[in-house]
VEXDREN-2710 file (C-alpha; in Angstrom, 1 decimal):
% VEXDREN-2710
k/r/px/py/pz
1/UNK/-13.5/-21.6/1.4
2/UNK/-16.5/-19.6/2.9
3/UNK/-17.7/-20.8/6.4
4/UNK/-21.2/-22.2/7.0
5/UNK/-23.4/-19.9/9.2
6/UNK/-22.3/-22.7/12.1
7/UNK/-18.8/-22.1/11.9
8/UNK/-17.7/-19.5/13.8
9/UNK/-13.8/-18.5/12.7
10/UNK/-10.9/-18.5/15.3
11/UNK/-11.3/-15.2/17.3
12/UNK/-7.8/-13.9/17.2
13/UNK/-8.9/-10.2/17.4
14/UNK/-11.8/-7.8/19.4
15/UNK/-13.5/-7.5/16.2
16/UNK/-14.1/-11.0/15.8
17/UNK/-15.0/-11.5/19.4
18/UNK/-17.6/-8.5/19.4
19/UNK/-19.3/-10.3/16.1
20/UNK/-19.6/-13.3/17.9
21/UNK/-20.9/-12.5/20.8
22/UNK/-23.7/-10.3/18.4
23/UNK/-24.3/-13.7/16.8
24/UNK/-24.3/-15.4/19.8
25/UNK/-27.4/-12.5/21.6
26/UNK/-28.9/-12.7/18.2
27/UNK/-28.6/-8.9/17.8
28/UNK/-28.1/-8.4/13.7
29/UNK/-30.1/-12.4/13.7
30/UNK/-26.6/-13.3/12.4
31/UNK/-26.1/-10.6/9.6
32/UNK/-22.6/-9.5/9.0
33/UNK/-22.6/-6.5/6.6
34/UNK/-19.4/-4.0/6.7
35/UNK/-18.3/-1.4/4.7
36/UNK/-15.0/0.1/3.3
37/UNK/-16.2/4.4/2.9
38/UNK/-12.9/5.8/1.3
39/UNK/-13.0/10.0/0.4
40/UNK/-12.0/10.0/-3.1
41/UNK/-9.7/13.2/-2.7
42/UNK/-5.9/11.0/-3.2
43/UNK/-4.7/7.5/-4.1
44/UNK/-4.9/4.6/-1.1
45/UNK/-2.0/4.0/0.6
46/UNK/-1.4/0.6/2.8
47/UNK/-3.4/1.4/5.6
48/UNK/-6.1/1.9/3.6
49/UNK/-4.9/-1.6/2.4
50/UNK/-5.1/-3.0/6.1
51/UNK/-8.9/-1.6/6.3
52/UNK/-10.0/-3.2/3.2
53/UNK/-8.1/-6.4/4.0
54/UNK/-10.2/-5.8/7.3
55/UNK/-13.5/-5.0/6.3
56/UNK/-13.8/-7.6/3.5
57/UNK/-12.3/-10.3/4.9
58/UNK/-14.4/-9.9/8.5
59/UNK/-17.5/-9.9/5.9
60/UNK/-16.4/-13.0/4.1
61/UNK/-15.6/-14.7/7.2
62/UNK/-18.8/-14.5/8.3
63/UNK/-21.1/-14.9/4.9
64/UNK/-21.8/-11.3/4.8
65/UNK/-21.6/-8.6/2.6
66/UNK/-19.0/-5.7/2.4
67/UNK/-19.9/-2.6/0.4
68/UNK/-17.6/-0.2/-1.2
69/UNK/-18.9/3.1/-0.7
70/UNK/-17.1/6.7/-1.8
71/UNK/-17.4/9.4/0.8
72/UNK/-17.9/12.0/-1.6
73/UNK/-19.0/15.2/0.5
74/UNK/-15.9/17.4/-0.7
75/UNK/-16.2/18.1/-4.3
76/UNK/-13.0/20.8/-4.1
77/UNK/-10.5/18.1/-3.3
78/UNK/-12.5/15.2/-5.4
79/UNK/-12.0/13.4/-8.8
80/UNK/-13.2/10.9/-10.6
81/UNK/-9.7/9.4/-11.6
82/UNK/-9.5/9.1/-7.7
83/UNK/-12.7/6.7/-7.7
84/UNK/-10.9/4.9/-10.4
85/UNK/-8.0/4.0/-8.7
86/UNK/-9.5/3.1/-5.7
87/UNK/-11.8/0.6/-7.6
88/UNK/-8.5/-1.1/-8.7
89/UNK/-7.1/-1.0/-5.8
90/UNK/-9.7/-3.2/-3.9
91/UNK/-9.9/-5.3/-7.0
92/UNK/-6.6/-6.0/-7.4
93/UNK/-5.9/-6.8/-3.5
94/UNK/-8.8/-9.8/-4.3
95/UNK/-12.3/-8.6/-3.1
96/UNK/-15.5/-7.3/-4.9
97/UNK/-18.0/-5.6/-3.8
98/UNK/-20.3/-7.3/-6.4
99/UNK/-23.6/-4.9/-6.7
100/UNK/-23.1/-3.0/-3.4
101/UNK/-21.3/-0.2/-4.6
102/UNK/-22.4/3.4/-3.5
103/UNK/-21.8/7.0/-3.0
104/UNK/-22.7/9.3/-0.5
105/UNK/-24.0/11.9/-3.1
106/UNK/-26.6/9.1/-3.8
107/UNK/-28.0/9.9/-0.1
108/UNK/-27.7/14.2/-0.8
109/UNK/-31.9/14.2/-0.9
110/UNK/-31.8/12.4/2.0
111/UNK/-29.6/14.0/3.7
112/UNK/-30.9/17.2/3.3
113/UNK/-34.7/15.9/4.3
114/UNK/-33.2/14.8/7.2
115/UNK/-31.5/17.9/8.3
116/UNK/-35.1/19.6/7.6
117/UNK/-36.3/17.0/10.0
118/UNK/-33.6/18.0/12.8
119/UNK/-34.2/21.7/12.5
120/UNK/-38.2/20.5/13.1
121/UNK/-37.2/19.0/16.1
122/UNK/-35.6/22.2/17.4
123/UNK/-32.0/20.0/16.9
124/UNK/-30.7/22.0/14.5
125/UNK/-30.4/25.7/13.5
126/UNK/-28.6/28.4/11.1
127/UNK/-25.8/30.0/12.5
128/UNK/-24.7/33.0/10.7
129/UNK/-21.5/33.3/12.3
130/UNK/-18.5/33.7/10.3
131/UNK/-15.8/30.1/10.3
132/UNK/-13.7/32.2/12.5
133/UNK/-16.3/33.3/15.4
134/UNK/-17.4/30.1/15.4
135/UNK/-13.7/28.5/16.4
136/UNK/-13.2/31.3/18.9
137/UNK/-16.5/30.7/20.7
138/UNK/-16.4/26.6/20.4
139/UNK/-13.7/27.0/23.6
140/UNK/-10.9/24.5/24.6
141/UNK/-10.4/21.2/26.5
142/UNK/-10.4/22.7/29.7
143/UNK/-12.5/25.8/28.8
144/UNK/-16.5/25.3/27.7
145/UNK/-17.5/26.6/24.5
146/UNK/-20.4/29.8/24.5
147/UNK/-23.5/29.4/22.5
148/UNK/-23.8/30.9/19.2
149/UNK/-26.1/34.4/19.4
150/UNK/-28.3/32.5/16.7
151/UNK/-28.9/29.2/18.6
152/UNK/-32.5/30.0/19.9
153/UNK/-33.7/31.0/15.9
154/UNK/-37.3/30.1/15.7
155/UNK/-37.9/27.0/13.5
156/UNK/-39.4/28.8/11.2
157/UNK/-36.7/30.9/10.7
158/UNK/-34.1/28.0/10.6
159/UNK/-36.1/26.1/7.8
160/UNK/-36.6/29.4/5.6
161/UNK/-32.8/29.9/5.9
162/UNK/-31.8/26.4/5.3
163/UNK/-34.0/26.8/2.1
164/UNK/-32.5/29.3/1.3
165/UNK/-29.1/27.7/1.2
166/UNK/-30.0/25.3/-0.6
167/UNK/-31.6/27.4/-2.9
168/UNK/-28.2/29.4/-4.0
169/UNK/-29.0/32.7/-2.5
170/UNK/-25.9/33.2/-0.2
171/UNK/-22.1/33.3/-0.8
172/UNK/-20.0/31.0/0.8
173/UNK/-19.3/31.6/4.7
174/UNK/-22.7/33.0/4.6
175/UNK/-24.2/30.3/6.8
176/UNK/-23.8/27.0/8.3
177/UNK/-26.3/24.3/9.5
178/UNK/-25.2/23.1/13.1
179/UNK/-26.2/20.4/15.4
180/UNK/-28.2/21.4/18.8
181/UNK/-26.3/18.9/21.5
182/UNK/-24.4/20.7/24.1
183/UNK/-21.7/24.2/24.2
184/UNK/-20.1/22.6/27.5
185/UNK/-19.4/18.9/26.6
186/UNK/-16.2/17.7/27.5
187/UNK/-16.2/16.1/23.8
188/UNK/-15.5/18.9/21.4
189/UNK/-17.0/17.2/19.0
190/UNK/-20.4/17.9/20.4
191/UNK/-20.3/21.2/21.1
192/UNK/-22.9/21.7/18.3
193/UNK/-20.6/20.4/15.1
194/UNK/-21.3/22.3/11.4
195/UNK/-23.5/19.7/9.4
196/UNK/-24.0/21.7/6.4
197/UNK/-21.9/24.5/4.4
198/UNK/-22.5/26.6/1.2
199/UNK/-20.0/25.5/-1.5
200/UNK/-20.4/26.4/-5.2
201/UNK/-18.3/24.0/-6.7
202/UNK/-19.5/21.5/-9.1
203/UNK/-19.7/18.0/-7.9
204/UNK/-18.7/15.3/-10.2
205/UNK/-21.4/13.1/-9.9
206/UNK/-24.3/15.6/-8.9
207/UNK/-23.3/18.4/-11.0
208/UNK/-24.2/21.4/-9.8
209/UNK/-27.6/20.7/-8.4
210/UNK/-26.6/21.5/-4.7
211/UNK/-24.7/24.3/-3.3
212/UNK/-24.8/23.0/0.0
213/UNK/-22.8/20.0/1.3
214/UNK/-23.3/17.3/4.3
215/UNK/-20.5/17.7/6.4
216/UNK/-18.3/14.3/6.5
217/UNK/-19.5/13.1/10.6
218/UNK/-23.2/14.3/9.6
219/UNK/-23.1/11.8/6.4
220/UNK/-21.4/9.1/7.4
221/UNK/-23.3/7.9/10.0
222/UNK/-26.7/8.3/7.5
223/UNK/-25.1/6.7/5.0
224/UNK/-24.1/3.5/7.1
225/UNK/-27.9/3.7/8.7
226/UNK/-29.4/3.8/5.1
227/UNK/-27.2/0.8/3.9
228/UNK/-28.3/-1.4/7.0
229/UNK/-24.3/-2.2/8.2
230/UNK/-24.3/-3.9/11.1
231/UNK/-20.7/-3.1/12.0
232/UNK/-18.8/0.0/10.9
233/UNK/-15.1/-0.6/11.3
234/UNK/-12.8/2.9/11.2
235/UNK/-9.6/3.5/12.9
236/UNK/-8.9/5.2/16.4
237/UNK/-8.7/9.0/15.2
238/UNK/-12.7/8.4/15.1
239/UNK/-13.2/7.0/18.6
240/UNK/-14.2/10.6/19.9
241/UNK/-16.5/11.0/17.1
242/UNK/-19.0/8.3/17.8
243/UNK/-21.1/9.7/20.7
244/UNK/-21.8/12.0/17.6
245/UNK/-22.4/9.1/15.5
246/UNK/-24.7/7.9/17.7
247/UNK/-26.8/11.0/18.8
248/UNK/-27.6/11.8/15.0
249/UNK/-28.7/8.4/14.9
250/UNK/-30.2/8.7/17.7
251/UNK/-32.5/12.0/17.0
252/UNK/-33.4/10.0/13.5
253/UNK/-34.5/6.7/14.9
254/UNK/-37.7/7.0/13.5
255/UNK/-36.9/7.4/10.1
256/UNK/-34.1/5.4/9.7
257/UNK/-34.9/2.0/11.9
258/UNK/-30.7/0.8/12.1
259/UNK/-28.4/2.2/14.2
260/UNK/-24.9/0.8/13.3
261/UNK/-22.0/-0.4/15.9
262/UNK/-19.0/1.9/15.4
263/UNK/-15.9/-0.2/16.3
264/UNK/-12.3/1.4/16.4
265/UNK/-9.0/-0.1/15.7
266/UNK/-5.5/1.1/15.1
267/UNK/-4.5/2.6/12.4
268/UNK/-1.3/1.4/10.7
269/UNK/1.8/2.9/11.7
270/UNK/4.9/2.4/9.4
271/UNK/8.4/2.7/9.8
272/UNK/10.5/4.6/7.2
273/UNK/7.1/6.0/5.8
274/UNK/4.6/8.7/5.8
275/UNK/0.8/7.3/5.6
276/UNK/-0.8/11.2/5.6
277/UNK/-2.6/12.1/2.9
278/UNK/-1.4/15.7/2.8
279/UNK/2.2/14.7/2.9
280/UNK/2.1/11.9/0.3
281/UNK/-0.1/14.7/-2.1
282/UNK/2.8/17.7/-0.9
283/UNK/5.1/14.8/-2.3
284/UNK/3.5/14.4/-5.4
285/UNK/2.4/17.9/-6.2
286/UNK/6.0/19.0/-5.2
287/UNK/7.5/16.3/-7.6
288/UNK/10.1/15.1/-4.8
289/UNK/8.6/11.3/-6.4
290/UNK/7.4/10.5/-9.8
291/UNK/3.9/10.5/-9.3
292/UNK/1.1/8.7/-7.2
293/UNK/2.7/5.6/-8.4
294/UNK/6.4/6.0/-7.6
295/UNK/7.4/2.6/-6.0
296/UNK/8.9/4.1/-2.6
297/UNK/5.5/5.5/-1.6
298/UNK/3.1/3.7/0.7
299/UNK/0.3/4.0/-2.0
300/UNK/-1.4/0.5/-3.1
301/UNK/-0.7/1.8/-6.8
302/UNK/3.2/2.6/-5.5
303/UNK/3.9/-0.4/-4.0
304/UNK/1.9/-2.6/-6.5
305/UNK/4.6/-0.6/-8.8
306/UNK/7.3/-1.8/-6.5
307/UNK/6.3/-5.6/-7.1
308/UNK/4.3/-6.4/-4.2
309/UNK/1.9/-8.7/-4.4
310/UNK/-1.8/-9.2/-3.6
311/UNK/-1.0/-12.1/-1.3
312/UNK/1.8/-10.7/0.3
313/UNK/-0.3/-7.5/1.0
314/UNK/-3.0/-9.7/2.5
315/UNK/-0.3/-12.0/4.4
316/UNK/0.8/-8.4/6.1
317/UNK/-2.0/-7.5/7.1
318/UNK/-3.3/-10.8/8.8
319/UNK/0.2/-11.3/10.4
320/UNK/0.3/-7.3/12.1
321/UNK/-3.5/-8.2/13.0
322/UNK/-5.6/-5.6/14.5
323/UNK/-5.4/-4.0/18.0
324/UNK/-7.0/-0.9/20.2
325/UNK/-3.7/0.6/20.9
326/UNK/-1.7/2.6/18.6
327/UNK/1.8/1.1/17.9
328/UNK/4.7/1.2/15.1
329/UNK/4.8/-1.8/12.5
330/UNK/8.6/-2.3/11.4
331/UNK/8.8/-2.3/7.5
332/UNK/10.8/-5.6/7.8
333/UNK/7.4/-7.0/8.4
334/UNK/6.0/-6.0/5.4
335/UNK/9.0/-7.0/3.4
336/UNK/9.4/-10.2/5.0
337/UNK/6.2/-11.0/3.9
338/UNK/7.0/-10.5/0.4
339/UNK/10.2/-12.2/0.4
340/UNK/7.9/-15.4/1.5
341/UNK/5.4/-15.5/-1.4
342/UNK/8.0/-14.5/-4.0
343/UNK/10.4/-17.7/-2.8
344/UNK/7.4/-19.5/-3.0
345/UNK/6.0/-18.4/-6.1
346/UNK/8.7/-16.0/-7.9
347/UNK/10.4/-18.1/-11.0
348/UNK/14.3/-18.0/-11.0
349/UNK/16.6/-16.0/-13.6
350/UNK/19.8/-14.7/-13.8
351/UNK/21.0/-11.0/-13.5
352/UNK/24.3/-9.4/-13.4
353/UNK/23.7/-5.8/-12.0
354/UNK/27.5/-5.0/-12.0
355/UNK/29.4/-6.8/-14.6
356/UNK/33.1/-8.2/-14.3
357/UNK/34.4/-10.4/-17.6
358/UNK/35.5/-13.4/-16.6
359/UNK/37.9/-15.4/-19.8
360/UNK/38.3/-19.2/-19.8
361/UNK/41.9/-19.7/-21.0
362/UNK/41.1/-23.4/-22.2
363/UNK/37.8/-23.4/-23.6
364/UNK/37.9/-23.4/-27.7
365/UNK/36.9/-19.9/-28.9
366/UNK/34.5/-20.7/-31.5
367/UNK/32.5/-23.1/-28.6
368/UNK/29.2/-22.8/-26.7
369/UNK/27.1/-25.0/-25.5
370/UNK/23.6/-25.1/-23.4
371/UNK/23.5/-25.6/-19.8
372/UNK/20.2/-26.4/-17.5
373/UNK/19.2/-24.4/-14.5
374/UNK/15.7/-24.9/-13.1
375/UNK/12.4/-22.7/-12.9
376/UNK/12.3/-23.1/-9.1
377/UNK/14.5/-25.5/-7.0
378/UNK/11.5/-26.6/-5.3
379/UNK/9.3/-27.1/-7.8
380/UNK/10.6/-29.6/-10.0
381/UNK/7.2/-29.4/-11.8
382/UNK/8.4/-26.0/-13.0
383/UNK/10.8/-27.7/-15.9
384/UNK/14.0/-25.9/-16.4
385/UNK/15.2/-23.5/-19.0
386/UNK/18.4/-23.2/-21.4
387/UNK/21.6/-21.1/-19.9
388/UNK/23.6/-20.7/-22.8
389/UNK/27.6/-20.9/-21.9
390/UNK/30.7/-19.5/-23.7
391/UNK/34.3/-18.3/-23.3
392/UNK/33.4/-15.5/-22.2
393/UNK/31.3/-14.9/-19.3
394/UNK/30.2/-11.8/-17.3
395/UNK/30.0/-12.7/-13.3
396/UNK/29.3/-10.2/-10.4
397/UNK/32.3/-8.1/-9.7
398/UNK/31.4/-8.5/-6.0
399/UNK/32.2/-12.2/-6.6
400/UNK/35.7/-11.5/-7.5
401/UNK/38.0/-10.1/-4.5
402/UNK/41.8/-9.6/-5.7
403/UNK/42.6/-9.8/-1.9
404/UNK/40.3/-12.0/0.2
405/UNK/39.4/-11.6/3.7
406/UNK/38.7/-14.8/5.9
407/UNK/35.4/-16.0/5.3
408/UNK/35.2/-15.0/1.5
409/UNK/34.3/-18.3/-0.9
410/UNK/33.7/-16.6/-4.0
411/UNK/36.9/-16.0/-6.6
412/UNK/39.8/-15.0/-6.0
413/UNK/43.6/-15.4/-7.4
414/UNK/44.4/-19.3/-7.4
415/UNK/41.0/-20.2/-6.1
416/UNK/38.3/-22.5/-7.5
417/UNK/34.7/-21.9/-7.7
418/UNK/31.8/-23.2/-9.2
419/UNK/29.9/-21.7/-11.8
420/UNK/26.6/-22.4/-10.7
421/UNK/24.7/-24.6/-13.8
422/UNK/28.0/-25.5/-15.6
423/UNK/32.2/-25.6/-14.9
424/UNK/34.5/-25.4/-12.2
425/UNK/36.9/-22.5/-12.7
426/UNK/40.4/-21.4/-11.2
427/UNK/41.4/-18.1/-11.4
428/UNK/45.4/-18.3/-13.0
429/UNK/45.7/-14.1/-13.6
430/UNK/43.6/-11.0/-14.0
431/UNK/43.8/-7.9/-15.9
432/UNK/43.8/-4.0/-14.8
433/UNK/43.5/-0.7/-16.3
434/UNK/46.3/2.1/-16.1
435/UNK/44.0/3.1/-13.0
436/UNK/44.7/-0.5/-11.9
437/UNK/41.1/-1.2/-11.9
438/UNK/40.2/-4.9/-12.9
439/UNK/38.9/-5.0/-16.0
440/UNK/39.2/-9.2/-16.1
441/UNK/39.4/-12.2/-14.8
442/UNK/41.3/-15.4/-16.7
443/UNK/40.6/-18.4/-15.1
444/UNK/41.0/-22.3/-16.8
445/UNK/38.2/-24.8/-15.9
446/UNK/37.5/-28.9/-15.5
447/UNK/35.4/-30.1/-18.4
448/UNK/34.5/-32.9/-16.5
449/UNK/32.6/-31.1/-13.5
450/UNK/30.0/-29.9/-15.7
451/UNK/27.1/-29.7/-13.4
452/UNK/24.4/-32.4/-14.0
453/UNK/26.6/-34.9/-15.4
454/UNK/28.3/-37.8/-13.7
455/UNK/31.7/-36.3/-13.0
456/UNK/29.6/-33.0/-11.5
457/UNK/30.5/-34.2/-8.1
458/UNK/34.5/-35.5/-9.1
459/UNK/35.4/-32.9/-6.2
460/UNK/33.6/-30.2/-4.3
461/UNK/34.3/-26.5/-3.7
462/UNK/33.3/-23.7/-1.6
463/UNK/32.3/-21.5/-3.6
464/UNK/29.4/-21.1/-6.2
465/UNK/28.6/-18.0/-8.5
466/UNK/26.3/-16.9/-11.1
467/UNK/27.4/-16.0/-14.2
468/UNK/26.1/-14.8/-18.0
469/UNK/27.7/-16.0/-21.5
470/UNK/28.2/-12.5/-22.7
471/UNK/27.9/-13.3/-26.1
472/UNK/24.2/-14.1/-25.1
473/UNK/24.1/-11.5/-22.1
474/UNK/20.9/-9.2/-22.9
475/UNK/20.9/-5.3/-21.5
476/UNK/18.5/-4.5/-19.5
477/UNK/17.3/-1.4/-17.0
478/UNK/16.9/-1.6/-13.7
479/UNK/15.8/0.6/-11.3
480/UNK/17.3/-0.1/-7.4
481/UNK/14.7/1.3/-5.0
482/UNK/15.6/1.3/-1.2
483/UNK/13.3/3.2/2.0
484/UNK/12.2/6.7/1.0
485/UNK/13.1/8.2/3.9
486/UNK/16.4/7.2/6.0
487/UNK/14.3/8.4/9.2
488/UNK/12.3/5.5/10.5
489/UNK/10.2/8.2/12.2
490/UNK/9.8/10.6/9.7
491/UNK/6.2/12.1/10.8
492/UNK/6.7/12.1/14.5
493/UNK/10.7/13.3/14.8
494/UNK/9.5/16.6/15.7
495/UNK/11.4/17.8/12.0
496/UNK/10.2/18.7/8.1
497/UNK/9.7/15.1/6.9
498/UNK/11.5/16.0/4.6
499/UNK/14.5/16.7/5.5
500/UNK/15.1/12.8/5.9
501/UNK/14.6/12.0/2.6
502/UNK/17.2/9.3/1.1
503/UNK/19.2/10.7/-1.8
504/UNK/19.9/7.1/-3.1
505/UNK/16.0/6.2/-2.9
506/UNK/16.6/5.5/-6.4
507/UNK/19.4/4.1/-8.6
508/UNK/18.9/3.4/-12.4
509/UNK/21.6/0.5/-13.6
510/UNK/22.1/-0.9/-17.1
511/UNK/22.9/-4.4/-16.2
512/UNK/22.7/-7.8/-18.2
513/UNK/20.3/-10.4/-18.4
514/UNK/19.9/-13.9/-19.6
515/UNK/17.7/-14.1/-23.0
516/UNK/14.4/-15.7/-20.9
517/UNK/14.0/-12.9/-19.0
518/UNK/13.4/-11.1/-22.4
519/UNK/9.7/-13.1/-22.6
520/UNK/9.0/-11.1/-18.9
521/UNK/5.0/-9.8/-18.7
522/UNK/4.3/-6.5/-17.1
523/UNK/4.3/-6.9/-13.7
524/UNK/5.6/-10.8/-13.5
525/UNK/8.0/-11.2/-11.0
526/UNK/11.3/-13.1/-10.7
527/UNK/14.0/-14.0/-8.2
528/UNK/16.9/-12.9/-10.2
529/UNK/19.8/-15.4/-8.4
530/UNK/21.3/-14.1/-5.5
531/UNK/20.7/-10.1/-6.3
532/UNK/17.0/-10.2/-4.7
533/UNK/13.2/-9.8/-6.0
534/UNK/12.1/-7.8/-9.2
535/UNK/9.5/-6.9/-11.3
536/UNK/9.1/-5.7/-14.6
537/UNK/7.7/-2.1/-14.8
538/UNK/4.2/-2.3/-15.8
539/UNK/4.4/1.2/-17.7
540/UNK/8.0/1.8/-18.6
541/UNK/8.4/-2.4/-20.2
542/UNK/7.8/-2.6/-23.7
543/UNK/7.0/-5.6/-25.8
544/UNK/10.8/-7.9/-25.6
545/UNK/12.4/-4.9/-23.6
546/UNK/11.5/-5.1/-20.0
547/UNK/12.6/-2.5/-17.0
548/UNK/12.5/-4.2/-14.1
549/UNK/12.1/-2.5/-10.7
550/UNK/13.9/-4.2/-7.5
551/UNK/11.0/-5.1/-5.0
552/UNK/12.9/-6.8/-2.2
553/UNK/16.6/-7.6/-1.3
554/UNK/17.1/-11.6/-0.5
555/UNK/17.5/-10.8/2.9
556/UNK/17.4/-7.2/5.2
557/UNK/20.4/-5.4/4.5
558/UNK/19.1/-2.3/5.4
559/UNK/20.3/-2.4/9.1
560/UNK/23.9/-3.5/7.6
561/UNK/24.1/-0.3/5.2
562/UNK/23.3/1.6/7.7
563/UNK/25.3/0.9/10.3
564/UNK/28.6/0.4/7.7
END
């Protein structure tokens, strides 16, 4: 439920209490309007996911408005499908930008009148420098940079030029636009900064009706001014570009009447991940994963793939919050987070990933019969479904140990357990293979401890296992994903990410299934008893034949496998 203007929500962050206190001083007269300005060069990953979470949930917090706007200044590294997926991606996380949806090529006029208008005000000039004089003479941390022997060019000369450029006369590298600020700032970033290059690439929106392109700091800030946002929100990396920010704003006060609040935050920092977008496209492009999608990358579209959910993504990133200091986010987090909406909302089936038979002496052969397991044991309102049961059952071999260490409560020679649903069973002998492998189990069981009936609690027992009738058993694929990498550090080791990438990332498993799960929807999930969280693929399922992709383990056993 939205707020009323007199509500002001809990302030559990900086953002929330710098919005305040602007409401409180009456500075926006109680506007909220953000924005979330992706480049549309590569697929969003779950950072990006954090800043949307962030941008549109600040905006609905507060009544306002959050626009979607594509930062689309780069036409070599841009596409259209990337605009695509990015749309998706914000819709299916659970926000809408309604009718504020924009580009920064919608502002190229603009943008170029306003450079016109710098150059006017002896702020801006042509430098004819090659990219690489320009780096050697921009100087160091310690070191000030050198002006550029074309920094005094008359105005006149500067706007002829700039004309010029725009006009198509000069080859790429030819000329650059820069800012007049100040060669000897401390902040690099204002030692007069490129605003404008020659590029003749088509753009995908704009054609080719510019050669010339805004530079990414130049536009931005423009582009925020021209919407009217009252607070842009980006992460830390751009803290030491905002006195640049704010002095083009500045110098075009007059013509653009807003002058937006930057406001940093950390980025998201992931264990067991890579969040570049170089990395994740050297991954793609390189084919070490199957594709933007591949459910162990950090991409929305990957780990929507996966089986995570909108909530759970949005549970995430309220729970991590937001923060001014850079700091590392342990994956459990976001898995945790999963686990808790899929228990709370994730229907129940049975699986068996790795099958052992399992032969009831003393149940007639020709007999089967229907037993009852519910949708969800907390929601009784879920109804139950039909287990069918037989003579023959498939359980997990992991549930069968021919020697049993203390502690184990499963089956094992001359023990009883309960076959979760229906019987209790005693295992009398098993069979092995010339390599003495088990191939099965023979156990006898008490008709009258069928579960749900009055003699289901005659006696108890430790133990309790799933089980399949395998006469009714359905194959199905799954694919086992675990953590990409098996360094939690893989960007900052001081090594090639990757050489810590995990070999058993992915396992594909023929397993069997109980008929229900047969009815699965692309992308429904399901707790499948005791083996974890899954989903069905939403590319590789077909109609009645689903491929379901492990999302989450029951619990972490990642710190267990890796310490065994």
């Amino acid at each position: 439920m939205k707020k009323t203007p007199a509500e002001e929500p809990v302030v559990s962050n900086f953002i929330r209490s710098i919005i305040n206190e602007d409401n409180r001083a009456g500075k926006w007269k109680g506007r909220v309007e953000t924005r979330f300005p992706p480049e549309p060069n590569g697929y969003l990953h779950i950072g990006h996911a954090k800043s949307i979470c962030l941008n549109f949930g600040i905006a609905e917090e507060y009544q306002g408005i959050c626009h979607l706007r594509f930062d689309d200044t780069n036409p070599e590294k841009e596409a259209q499908e990337y605009v695509d997926a990015i749309c998706d991606n914000v819709r299916w996380l659970g926000f809408d930008w309604g009718k504020h949806l924009y580009y920064s090529s919608d502002y190229f006029d603009q943008l170029y009148m306003f450079a016109e208008h710098l150059i006017t005000l002896g702020r801006a000039y042509v430098d004819s420098q090659s990219a690489e004089e320009i780096r050697e003479r921009r100087g160091t941390l310690t070191q000030p940079g050198q002006d550029s022997p074309y920094r005094e060019r008359p105005v006149a000369e500067n706007l002829d030029l700039f004309r010029r450029m725009k006009a198509g006369e000069f080859p790429e590298g030819a000329h650059v636009l820069r800012a007049k600020i100040d060669m000897a700032s401390p902040n690099l970033n204002l030692r007069d900064p490129v605003i404008y290059r020659i590029r003749h690439v088509h753009h995908q929106r704009t054609g080719n009706k510019w050669c010339i392109y805004p530079m990414y700091d130049y536009t931005h800030c423009i582009s925020d001014a021209l919407e009217k946002i009252t607070h842009s929100l980006c992460t830390l990396e751009f803290e030491d570009h905002r006195p640049l920010y704010d002095w083009v704003l500045d110098q075009l006060n007059n013509q653009l009447h807003c002058h937006p609040q930057q406001i940093e935050f950390a980025r998201l920092n992931l264990t067991y991940t890579v969040m570049s977008k170089r990395k994740l496209i050297e991954l793609v492009d390189q084919k070490l994963v199957d594709g933007w999608d591949d459910p162990r990358l950090s991409t929305i579209a990957g780990v929507r793939r996966r089986g995570y959910t909108p909530r759970s993504i949005r549970m995430f990133a309220e729970r991590i919050g937001v923060s001014k200091a850079d700091s590392w986010i342990d994956i459990n987090v976001l898995e945790d987070c999963l686990r808790e909406d899929l228990n709370e909302n994730a229907p129940r089936r049975i699986a068996i990933l790795k099958p052992l038979k399992l032969i009831i002496d003393n149940y007639p052969d020709d007999q089967e019969e229907d037993c009852h397991a519910p949708n969800h044991p907390q929601k009784p309102e879920w109804d139950k479904r039909t287990v069918p049961f037989s003579k023959i059952i498939y359980i997990e071999q992991d549930d069968f140990m021919e020697n049993p260490v203390k502690g184990f409560f499963r089956l094992a020679p001359d023990t009883e357990v309960r076959l979760r649903y229906a019987y209790i069973v005693k295992c009398v002998r098993i069979e092995k293979d010339a390599q003495g492998d088990i191939t099965a189990v023979h156990c006898t069981y008490d008709p009258d401890t069928k579960s749900g009936t009055d003699g289901a609690n005659k006696r108890k027992v430790k133990g309790n296992i799933h089980w399949l009738s395998a006469q009714h058993a359905q194959h199905i694929e799954i694919r086992l994903y675990d953590r990409l990498f098996t360094d939690p550090y893989p960007d900052i080791s001081g090594k090639d990410y990757k050489t810590s990438l995990n070999p058993d990332s992915k396992t594909t498993i023929h397993a069997y299934a109980e008929p229900k799960l047969y009815e699965a929807e692309p992308e429904q999930c399901f707790q499948f008893e005791r083996n974890g969280y899954f989903v069905a693929d939403k590319l590789a399922s077909q109609p009645g034949r689903p491929v379901f992709n492990r999302a989450v383990t029951l619990r972490d056993t990642w710190a267990k496998q890796s310490n065994s």
